[in-house]
Structure formats: C-alpha cells, structure tokens
Biopython code that builds the backbone (N, CA, C, O; Angstrom):
import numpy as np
from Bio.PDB.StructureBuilder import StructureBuilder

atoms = [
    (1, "UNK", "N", (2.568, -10.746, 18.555)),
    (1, "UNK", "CA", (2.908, -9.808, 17.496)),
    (1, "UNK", "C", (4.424, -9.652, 17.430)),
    (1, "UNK", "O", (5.200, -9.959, 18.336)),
    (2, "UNK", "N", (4.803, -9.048, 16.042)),
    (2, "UNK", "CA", (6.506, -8.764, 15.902)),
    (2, "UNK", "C", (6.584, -7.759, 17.196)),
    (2, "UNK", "O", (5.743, -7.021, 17.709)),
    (3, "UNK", "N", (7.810, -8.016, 17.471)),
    (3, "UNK", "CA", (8.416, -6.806, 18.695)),
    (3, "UNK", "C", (9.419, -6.544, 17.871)),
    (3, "UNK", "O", (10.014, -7.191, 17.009)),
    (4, "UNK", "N", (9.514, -5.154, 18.426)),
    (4, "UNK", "CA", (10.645, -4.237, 17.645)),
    (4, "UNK", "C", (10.675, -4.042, 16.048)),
    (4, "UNK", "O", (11.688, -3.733, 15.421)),
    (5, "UNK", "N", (9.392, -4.274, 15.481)),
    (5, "UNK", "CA", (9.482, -3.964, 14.418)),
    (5, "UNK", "C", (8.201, -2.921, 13.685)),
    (5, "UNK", "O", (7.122, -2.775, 14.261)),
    (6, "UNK", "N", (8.460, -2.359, 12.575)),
    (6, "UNK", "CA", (8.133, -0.945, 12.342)),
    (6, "UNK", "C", (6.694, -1.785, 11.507)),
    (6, "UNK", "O", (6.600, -2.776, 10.784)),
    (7, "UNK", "N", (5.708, -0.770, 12.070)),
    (7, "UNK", "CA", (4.598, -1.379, 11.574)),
    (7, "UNK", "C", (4.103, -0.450, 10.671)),
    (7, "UNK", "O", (4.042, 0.648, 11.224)),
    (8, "UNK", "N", (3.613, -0.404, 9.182)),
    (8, "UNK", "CA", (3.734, -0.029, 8.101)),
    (8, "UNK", "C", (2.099, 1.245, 8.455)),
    (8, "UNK", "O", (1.020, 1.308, 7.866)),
    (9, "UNK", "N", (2.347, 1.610, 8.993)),
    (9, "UNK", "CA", (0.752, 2.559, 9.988)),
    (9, "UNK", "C", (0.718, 3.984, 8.792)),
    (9, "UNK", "O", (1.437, 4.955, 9.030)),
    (10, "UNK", "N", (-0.222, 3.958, 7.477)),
    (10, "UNK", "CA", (-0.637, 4.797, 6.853)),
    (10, "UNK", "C", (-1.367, 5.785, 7.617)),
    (10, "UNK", "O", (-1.743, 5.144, 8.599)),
    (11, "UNK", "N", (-1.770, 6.923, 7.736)),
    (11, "UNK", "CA", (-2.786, 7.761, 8.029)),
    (11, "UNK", "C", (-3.536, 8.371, 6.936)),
    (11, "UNK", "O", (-4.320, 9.321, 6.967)),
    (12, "UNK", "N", (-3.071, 7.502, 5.772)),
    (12, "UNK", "CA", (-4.213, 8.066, 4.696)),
    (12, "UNK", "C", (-5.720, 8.155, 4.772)),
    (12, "UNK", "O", (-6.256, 7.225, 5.376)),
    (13, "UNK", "N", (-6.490, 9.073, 4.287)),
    (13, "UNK", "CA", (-7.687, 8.978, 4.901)),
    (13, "UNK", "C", (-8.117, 7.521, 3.553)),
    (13, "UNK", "O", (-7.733, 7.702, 2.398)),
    (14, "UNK", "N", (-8.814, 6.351, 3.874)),
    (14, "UNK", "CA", (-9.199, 5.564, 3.392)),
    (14, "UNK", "C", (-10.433, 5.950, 2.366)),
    (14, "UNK", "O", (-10.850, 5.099, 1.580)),
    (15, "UNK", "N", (-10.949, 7.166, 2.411)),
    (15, "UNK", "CA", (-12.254, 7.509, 1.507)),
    (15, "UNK", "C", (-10.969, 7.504, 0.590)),
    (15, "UNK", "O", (-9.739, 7.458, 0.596)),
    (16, "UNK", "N", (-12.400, 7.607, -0.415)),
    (16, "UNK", "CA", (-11.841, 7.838, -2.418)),
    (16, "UNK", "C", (-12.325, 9.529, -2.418)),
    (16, "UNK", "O", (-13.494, 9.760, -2.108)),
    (17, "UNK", "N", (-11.746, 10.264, -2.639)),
    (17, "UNK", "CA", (-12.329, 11.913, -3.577)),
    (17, "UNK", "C", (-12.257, 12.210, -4.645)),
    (17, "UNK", "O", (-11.758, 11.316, -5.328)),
    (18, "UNK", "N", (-12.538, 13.133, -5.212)),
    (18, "UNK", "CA", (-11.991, 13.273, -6.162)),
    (18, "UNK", "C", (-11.109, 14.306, -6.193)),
    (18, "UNK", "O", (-11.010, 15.212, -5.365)),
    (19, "UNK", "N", (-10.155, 14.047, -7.674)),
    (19, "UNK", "CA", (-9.259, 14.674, -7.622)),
    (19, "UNK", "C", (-9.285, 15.704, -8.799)),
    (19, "UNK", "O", (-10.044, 15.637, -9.765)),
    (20, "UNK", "N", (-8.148, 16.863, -8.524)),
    (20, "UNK", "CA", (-8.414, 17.792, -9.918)),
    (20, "UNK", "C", (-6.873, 17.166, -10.835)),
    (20, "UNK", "O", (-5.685, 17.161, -10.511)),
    (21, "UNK", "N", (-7.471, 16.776, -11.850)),
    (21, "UNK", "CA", (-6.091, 16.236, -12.917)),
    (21, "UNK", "C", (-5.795, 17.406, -13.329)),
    (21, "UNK", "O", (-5.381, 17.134, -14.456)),
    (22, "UNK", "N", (-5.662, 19.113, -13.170)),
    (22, "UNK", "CA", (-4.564, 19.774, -13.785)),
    (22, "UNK", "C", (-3.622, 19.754, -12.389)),
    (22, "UNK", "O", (-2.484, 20.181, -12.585)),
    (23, "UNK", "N", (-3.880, 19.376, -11.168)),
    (23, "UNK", "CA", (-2.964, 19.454, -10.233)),
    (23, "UNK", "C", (-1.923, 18.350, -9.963)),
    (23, "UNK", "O", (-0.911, 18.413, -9.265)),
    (24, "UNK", "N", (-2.419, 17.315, -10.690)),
    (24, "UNK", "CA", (-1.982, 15.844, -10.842)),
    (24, "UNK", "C", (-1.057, 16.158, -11.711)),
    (24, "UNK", "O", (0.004, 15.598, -11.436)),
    (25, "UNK", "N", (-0.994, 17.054, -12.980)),
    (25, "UNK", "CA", (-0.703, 16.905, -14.219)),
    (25, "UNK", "C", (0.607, 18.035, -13.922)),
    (25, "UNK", "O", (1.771, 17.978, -14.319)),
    (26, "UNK", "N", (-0.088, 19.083, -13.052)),
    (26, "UNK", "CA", (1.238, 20.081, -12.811)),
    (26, "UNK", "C", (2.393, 19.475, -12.449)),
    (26, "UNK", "O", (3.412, 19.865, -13.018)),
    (27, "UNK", "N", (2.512, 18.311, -11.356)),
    (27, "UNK", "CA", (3.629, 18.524, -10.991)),
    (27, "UNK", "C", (5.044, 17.352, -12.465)),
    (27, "UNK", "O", (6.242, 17.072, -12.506)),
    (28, "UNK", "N", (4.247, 17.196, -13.016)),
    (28, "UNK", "CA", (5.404, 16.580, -14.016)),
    (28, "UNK", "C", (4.945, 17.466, -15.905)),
    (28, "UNK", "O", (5.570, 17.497, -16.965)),
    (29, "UNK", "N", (3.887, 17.910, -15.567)),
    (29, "UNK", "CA", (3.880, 18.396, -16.932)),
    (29, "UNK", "C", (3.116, 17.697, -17.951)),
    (29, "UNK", "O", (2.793, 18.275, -18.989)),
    (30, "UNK", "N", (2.707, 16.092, -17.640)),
    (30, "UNK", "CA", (1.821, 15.498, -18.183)),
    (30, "UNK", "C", (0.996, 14.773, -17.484)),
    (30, "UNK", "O", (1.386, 14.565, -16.335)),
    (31, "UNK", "N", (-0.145, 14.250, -17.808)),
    (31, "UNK", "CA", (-1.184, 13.846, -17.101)),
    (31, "UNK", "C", (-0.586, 12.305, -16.817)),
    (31, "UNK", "O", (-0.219, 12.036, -15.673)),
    (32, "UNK", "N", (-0.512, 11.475, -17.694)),
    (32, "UNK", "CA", (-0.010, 9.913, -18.496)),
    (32, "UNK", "C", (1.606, 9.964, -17.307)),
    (32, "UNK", "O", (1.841, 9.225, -16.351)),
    (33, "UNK", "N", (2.288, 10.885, -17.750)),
    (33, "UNK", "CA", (3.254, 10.331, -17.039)),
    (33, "UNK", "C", (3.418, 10.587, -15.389)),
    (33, "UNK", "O", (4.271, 10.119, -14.635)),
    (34, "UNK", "N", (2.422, 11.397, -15.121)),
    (34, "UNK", "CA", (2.020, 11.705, -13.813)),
    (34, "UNK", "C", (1.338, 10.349, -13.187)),
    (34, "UNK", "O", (1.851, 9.850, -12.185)),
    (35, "UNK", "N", (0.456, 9.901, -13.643)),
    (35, "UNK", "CA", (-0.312, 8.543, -13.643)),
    (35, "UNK", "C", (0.481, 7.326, -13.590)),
    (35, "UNK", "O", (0.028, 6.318, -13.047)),
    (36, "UNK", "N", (1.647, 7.354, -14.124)),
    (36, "UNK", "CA", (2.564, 5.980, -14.437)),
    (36, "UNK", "C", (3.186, 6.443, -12.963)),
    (36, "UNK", "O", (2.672, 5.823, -12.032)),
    (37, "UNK", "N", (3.946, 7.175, -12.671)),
    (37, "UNK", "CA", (4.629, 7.222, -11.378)),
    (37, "UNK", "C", (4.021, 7.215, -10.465)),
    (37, "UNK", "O", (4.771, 7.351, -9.498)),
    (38, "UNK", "N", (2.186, 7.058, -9.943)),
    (38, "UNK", "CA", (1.230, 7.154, -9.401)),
    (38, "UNK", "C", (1.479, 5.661, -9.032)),
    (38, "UNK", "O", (1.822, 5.194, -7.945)),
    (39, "UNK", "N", (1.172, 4.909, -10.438)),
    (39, "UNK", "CA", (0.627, 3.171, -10.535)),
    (39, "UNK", "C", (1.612, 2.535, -9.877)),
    (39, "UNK", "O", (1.392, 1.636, -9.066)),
    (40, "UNK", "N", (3.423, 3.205, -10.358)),
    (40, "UNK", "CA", (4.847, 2.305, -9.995)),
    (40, "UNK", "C", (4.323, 2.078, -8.284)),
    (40, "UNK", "O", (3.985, 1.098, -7.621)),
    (41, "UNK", "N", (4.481, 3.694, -7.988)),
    (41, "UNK", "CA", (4.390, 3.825, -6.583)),
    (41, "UNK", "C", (3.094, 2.718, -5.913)),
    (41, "UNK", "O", (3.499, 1.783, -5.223)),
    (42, "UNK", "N", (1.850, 2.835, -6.097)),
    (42, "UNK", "CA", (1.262, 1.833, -5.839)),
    (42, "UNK", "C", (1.693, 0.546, -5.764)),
    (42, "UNK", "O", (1.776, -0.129, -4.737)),
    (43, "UNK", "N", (1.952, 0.236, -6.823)),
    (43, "UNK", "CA", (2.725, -1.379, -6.904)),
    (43, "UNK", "C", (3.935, -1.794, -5.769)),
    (43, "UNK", "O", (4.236, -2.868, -5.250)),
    (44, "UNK", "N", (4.525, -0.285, -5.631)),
    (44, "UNK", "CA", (5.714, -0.426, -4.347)),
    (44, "UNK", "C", (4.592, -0.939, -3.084)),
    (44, "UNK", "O", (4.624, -2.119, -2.736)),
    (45, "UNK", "N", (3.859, -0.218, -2.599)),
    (45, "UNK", "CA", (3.140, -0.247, -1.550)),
    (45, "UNK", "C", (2.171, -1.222, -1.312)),
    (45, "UNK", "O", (1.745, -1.499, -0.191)),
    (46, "UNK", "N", (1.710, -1.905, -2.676)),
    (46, "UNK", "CA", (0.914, -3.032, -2.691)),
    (46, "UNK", "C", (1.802, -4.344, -2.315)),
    (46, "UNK", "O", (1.373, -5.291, -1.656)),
    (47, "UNK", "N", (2.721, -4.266, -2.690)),
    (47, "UNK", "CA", (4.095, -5.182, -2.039)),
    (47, "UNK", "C", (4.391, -4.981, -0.791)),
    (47, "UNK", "O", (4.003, -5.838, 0.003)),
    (48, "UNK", "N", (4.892, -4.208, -0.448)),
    (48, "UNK", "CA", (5.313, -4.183, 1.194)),
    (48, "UNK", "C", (4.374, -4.625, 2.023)),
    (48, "UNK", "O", (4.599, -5.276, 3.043)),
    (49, "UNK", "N", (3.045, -4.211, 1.524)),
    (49, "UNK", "CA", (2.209, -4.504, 2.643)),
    (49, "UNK", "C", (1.298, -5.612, 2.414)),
    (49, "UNK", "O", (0.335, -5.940, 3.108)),
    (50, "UNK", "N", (1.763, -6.181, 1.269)),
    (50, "UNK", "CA", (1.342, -7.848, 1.310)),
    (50, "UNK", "C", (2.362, -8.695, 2.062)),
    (50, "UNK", "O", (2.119, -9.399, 3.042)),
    (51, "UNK", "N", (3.243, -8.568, 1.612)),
    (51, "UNK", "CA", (4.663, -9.137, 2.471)),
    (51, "UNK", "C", (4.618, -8.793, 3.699)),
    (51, "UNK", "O", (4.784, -9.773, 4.426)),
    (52, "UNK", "N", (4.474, -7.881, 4.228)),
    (52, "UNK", "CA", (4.333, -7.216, 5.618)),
    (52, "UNK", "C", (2.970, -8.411, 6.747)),
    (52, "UNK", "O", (3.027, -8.881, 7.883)),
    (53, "UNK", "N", (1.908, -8.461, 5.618)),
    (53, "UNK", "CA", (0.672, -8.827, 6.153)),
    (53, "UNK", "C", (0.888, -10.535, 6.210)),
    (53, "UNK", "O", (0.319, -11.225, 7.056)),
    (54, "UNK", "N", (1.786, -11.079, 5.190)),
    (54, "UNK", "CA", (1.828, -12.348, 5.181)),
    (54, "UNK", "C", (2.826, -12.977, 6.394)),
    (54, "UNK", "O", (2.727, -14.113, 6.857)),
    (55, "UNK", "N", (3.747, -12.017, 6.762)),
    (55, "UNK", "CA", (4.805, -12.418, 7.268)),
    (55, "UNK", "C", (3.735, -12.309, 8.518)),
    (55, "UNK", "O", (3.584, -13.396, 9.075)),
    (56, "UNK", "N", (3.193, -11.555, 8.911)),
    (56, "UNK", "CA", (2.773, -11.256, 10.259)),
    (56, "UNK", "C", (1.373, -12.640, 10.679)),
    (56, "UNK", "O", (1.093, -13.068, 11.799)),
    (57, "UNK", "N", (0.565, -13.147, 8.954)),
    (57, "UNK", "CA", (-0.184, -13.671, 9.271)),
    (57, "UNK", "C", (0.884, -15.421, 9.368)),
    (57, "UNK", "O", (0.336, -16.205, 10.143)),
    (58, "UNK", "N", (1.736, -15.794, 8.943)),
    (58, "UNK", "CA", (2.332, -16.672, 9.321)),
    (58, "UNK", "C", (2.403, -17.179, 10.653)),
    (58, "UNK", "O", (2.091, -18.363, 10.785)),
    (59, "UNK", "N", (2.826, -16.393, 11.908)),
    (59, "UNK", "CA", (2.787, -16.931, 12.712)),
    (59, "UNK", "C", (1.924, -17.489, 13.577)),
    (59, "UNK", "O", (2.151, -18.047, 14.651)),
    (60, "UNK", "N", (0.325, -17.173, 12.685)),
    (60, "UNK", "CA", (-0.524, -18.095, 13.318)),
    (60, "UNK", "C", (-0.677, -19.504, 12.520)),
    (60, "UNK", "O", (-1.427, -20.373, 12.964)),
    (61, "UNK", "N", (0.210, -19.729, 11.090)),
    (61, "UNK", "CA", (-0.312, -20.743, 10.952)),
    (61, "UNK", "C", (-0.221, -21.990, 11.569)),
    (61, "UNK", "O", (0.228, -22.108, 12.709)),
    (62, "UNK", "N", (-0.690, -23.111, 10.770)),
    (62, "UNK", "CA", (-0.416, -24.087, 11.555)),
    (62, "UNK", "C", (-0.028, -24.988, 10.127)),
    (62, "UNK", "O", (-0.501, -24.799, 9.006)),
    (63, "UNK", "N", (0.647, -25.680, 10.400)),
    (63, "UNK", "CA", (1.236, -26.639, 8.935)),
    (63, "UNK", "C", (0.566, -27.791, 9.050)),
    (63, "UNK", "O", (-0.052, -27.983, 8.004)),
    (64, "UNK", "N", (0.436, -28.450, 9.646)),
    (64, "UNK", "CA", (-1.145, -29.561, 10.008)),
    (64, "UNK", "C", (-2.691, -29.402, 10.368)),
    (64, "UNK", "O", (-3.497, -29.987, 11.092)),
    (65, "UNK", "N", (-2.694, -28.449, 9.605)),
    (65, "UNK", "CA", (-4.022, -27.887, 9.603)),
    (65, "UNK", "C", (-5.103, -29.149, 8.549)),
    (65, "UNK", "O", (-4.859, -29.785, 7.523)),
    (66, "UNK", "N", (-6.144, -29.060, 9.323)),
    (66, "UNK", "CA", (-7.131, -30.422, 8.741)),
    (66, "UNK", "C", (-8.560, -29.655, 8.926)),
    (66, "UNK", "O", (-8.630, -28.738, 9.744)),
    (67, "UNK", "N", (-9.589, -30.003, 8.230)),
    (67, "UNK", "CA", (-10.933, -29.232, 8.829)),
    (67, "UNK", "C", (-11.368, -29.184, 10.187)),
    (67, "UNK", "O", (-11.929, -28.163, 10.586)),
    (68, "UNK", "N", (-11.139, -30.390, 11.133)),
    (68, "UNK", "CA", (-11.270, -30.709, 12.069)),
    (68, "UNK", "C", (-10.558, -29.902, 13.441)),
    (68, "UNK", "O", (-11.069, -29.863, 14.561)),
    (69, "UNK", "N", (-9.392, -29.344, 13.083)),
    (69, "UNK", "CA", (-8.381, -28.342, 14.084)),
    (69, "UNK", "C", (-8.638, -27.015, 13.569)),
    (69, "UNK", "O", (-7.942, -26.227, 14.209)),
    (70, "UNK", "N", (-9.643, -26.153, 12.299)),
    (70, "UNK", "CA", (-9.840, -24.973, 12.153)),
    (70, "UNK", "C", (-10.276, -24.182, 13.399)),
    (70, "UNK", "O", (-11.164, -24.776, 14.011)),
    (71, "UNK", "N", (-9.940, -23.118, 13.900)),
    (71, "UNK", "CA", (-10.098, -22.703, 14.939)),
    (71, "UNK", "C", (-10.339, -21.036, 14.981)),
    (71, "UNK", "O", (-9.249, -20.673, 14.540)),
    (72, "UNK", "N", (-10.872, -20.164, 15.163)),
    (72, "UNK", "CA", (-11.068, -18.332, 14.863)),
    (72, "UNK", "C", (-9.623, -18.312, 16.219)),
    (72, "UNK", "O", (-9.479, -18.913, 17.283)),
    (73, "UNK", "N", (-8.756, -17.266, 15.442)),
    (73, "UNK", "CA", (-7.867, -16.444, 16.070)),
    (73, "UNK", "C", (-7.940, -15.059, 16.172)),
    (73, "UNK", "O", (-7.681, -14.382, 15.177)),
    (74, "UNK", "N", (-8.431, -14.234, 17.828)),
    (74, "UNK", "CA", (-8.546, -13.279, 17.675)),
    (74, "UNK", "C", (-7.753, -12.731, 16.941)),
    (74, "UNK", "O", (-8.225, -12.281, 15.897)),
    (75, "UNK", "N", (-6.931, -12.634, 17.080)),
    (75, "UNK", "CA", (-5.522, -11.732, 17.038)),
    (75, "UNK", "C", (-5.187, -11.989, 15.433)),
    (75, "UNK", "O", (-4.563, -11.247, 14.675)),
    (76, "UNK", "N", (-5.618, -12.894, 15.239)),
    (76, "UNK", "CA", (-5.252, -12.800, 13.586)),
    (76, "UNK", "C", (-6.092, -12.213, 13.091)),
    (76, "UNK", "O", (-5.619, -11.223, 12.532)),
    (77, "UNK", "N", (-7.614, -12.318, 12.938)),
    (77, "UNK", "CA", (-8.842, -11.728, 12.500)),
    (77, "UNK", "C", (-8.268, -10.007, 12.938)),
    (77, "UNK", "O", (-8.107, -9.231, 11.996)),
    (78, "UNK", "N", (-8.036, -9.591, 14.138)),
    (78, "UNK", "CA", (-7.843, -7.879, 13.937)),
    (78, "UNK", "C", (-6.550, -7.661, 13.262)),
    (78, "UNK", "O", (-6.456, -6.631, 12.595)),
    (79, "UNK", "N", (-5.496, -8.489, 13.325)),
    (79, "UNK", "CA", (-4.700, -7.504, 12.130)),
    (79, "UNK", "C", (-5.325, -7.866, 10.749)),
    (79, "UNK", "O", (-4.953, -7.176, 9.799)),
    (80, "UNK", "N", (-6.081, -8.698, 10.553)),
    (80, "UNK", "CA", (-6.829, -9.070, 8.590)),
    (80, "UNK", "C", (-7.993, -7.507, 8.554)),
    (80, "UNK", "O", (-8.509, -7.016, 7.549)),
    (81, "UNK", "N", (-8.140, -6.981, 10.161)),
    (81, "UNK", "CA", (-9.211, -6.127, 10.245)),
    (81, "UNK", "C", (-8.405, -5.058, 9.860)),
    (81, "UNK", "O", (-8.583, -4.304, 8.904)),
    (82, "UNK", "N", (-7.422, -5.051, 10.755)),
    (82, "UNK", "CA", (-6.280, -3.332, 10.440)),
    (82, "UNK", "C", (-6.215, -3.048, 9.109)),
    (82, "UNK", "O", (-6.481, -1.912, 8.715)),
    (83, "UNK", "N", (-5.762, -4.289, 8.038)),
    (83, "UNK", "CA", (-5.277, -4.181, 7.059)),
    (83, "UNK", "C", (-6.504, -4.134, 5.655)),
    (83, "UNK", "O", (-6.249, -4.232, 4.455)),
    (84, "UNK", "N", (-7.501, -3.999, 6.145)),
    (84, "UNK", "CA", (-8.764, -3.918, 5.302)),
    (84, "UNK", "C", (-8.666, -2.465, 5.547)),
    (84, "UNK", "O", (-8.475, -1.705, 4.598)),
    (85, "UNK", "N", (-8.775, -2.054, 6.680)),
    (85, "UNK", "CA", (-9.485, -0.656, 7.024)),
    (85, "UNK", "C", (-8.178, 0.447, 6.128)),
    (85, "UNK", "O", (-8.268, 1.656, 5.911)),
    (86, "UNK", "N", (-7.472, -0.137, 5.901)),
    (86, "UNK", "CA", (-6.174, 0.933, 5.221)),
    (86, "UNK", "C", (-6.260, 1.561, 3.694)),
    (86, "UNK", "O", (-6.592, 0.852, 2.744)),
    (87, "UNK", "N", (-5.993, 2.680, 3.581)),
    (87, "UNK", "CA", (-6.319, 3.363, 2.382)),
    (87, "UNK", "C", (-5.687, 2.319, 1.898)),
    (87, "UNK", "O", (-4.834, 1.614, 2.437)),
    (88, "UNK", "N", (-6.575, 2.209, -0.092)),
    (88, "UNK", "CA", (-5.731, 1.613, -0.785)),
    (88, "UNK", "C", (-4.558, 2.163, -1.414)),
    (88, "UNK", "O", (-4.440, 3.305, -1.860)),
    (89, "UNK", "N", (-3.653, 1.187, -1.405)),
    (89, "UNK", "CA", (-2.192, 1.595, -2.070)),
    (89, "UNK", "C", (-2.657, 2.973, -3.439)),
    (89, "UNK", "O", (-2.297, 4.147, -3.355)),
    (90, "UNK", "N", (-3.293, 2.533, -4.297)),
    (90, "UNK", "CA", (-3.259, 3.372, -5.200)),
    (90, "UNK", "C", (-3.937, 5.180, -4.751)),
    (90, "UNK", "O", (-3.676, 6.169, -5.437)),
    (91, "UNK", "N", (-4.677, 5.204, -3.668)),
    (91, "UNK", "CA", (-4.763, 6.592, -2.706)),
    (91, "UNK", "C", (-3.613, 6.942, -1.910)),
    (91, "UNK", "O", (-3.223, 8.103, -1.784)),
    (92, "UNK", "N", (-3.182, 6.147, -1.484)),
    (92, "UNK", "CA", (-1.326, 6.203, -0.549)),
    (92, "UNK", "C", (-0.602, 6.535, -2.027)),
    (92, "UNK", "O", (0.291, 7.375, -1.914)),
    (93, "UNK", "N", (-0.722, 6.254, -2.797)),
    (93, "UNK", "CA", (0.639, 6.440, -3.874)),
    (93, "UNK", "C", (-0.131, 8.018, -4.259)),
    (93, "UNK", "O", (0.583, 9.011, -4.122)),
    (94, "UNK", "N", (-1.406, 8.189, -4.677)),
    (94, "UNK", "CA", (-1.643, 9.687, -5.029)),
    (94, "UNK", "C", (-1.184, 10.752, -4.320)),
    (94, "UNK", "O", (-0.675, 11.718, -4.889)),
    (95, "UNK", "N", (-1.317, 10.678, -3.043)),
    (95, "UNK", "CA", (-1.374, 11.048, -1.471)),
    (95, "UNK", "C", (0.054, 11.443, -1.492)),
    (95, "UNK", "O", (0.395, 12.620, -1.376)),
    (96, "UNK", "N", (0.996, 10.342, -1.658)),
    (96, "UNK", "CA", (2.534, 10.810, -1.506)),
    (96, "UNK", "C", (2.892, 11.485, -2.857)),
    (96, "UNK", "O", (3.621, 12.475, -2.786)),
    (97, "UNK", "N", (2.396, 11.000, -4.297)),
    (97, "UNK", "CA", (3.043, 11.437, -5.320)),
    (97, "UNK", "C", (2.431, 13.403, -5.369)),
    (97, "UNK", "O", (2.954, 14.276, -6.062)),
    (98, "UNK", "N", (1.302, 13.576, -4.467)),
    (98, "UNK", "CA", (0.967, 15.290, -4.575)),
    (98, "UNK", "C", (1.647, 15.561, -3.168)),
    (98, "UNK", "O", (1.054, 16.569, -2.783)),
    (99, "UNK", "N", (2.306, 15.313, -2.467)),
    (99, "UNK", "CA", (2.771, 15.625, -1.293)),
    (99, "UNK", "C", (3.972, 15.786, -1.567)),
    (99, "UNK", "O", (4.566, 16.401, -0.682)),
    (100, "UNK", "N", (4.729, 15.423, -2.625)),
    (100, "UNK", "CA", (5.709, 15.875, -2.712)),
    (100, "UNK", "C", (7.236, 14.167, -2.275)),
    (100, "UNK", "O", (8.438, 14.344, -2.475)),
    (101, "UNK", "N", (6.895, 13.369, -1.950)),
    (101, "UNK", "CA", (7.191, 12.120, -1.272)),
    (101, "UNK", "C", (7.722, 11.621, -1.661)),
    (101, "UNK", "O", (8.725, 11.271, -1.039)),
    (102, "UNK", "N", (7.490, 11.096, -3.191)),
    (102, "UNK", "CA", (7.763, 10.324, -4.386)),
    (102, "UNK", "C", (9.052, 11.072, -5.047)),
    (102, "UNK", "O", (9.162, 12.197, -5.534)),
    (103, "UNK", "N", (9.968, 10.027, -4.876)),
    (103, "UNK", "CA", (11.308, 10.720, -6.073)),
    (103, "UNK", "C", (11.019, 10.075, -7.103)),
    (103, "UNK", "O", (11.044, 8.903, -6.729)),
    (104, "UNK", "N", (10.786, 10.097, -8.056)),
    (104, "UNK", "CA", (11.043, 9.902, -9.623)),
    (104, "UNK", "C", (12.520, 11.021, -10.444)),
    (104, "UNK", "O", (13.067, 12.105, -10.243)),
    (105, "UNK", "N", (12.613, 9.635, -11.594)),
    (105, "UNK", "CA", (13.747, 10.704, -12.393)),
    (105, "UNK", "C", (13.045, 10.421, -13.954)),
    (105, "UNK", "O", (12.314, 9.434, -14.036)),
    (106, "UNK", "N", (13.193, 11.019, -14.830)),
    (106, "UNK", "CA", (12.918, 11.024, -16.224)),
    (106, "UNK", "C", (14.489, 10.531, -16.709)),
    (106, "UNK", "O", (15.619, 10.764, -16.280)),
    (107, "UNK", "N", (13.883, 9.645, -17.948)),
    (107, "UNK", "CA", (15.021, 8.840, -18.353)),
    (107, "UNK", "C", (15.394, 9.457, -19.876)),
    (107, "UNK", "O", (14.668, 9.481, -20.870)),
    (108, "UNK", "N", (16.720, 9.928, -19.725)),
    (108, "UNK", "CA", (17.434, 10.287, -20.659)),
    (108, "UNK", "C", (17.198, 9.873, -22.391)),
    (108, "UNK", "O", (17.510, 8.839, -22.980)),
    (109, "UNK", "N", (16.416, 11.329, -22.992)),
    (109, "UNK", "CA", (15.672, 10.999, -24.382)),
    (109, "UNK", "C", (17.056, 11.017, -24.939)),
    (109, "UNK", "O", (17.907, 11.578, -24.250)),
    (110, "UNK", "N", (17.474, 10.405, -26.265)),
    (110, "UNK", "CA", (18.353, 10.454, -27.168)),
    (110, "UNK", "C", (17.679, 11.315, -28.360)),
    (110, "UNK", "O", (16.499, 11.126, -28.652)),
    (111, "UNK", "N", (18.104, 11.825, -28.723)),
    (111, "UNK", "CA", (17.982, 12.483, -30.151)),
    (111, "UNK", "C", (18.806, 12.170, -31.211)),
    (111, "UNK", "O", (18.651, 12.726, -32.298)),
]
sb = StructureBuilder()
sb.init_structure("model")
sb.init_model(0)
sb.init_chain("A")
sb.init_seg("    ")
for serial, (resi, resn, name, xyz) in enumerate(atoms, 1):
    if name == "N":
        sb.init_residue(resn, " ", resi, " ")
    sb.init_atom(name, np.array(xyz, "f"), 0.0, 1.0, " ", f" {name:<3s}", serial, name[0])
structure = sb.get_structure()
C-alpha cells in the first residue's frame, strides 16, 4: 500500500434516506440551485476517488498480463472491497453541502 499518504476515509453513512427539500432549499434559497452545487460537488468527489482508486489499483498491475498469468490479489480485491462499501459521492456531496462544508459563490447577475 501507499505509505505516507492520506487515504480519502469518508464516514458517510453509506444508506440512502430521505431527505426534507425545504432544508436542502433553505440553505441557498432555491431548490435547483441547491441541487446544482450538490451534483458540482459530487462530480469533485467522484474524481478524486476514481483517481485515488486507480492510482492505488496500479500497482498491482501487470503490463504482460495474458489469460494464462491471471491471478486473485488479496490485497487488491479488499481495497475494490473498501471502495464499494463507501457512501456514494452524490450522499458525501449532500452530507457536506447540509453540513455546512461546501463553499460555493453566486456569480455576479448584470442588469
């Protein structure tokens, strides 16, 4: 495994709930644009932790890989396990955007 490096460890609870959309909606004033800074944020987190997961699953590959040398790697199979069991990005982005987590700015209307 990486040494010395920061391992991307959510504690989101992985269930789905439901949620109340006037509390979603309070903290920007609209539902839609509450939702768009929800999705950005997701998309941040769906990145890192593909990149995160690829970089880490790299070092088992093998570049001469043939059917014949396929082989089960513990150690690769439990981090493909870690990274299943993790809330999805779009519950991590709700999670931080009602927690307060998420900076957003509103972009300057012209009149």
């Amino acid at each position: 495994m990486m040494q010395g490096k920061k391992l991307l460890i959510n504690t989101t609870n992985p269930s789905i709930e439901a949620r109340n959309l006037d509390e979603i909606q309070n903290v920007t004033g609209n539902l839609y644009e509450s939702l768009a800074i929800i999705s950005k944020r997701a998309n941040q987190i769906n990145t890192r932790i593909k990149d995160e997961l690829i970089k880490k699953l790299e070092e088992f590959g093998s570049h001469t890989d043939n059917l014949e040398e396929i082989s089960e790697n513990k150690e690769q199979i439990e981090i493909s396990r870690f990274y299943e069991r993790m809330a999805n990005p779009a519950i991590q982005g709700t999670k931080e955007f009602l927690d307060d987590k998420v900076y957003y700015k509103k972009a300057e209307e012209n009149a």
